[in-house]
C-alpha positions as a printed NumPy array, in Angstrom:
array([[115.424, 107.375,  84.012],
       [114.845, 103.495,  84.231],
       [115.221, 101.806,  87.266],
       [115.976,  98.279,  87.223],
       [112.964,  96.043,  88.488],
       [115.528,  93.122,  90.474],
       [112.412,  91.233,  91.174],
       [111.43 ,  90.926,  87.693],
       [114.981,  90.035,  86.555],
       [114.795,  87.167,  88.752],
       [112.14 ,  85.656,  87.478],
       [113.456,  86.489,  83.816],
       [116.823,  84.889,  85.106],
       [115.245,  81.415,  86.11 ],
       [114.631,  81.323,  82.121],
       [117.132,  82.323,  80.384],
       [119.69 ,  79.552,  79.047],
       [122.291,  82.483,  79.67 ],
       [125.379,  81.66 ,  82.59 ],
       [126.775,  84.766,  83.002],
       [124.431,  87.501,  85.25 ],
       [125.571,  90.531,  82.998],
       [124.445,  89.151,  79.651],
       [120.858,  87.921,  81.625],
       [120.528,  91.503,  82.672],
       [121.512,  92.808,  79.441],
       [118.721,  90.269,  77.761],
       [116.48 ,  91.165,  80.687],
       [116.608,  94.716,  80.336],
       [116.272,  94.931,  76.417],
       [113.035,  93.036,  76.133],
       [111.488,  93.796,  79.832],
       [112.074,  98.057,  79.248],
       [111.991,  97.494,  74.62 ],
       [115.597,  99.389,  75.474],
       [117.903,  98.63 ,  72.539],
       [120.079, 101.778,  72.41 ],
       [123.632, 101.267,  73.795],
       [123.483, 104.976,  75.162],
       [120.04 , 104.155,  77.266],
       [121.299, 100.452,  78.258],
       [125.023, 102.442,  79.708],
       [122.797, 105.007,  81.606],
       [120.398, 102.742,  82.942],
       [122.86 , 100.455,  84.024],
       [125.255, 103.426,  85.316],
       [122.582, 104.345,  87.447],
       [122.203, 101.134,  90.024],
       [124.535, 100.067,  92.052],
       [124.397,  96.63 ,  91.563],
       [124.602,  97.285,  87.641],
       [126.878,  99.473,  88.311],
       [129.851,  96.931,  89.855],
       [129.137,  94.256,  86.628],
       [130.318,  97.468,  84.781],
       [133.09 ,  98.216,  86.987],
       [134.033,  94.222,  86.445],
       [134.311,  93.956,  82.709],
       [135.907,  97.522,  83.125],
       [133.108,  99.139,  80.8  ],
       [132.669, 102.55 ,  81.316],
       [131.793, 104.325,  78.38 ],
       [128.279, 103.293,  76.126],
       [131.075, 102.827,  73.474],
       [132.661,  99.795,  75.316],
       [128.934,  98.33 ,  76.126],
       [128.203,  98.494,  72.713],
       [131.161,  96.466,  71.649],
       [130.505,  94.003,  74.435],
       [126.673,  93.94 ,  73.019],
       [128.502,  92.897,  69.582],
       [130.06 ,  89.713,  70.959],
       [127.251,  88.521,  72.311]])
């Protein structure tokens, strides 16, 4: 199991031309950890709290419904 290095996701955040925290994590996480796989980015994500309340908020609860957010963006 990955666990989400915050402090590095700062740093990553300070350059990304993203606005919204979810899609920097998402950006952060898939080239910091090489994780591309919907089913690894949901279970990663599923597994910190912090992570886990962006979930909660875009009511995404399945790897199916991160994938199709991961498809609009």
């Amino acid at each position: 199991m990955t666990k989400i290095d915050w402090d590095e996701y700062k740093e990553h955040k300070k350059m990304s031309v993203r606005n919204d925290n979810f899609e920097i994590l998402i950006e952060f996480i898939k080239s910091y950890y090489n994780m591309h796989s919907p089913n690894e980015l949901f279970t990663t994500l599923k597994n910190d709290d912090i992570a886990q309340m962006m979930l909660e908020k875009r009511s995404i609860d399945t790897a199916e419904k991160l994938e199709q957010f991961l498809n609009r963006f």
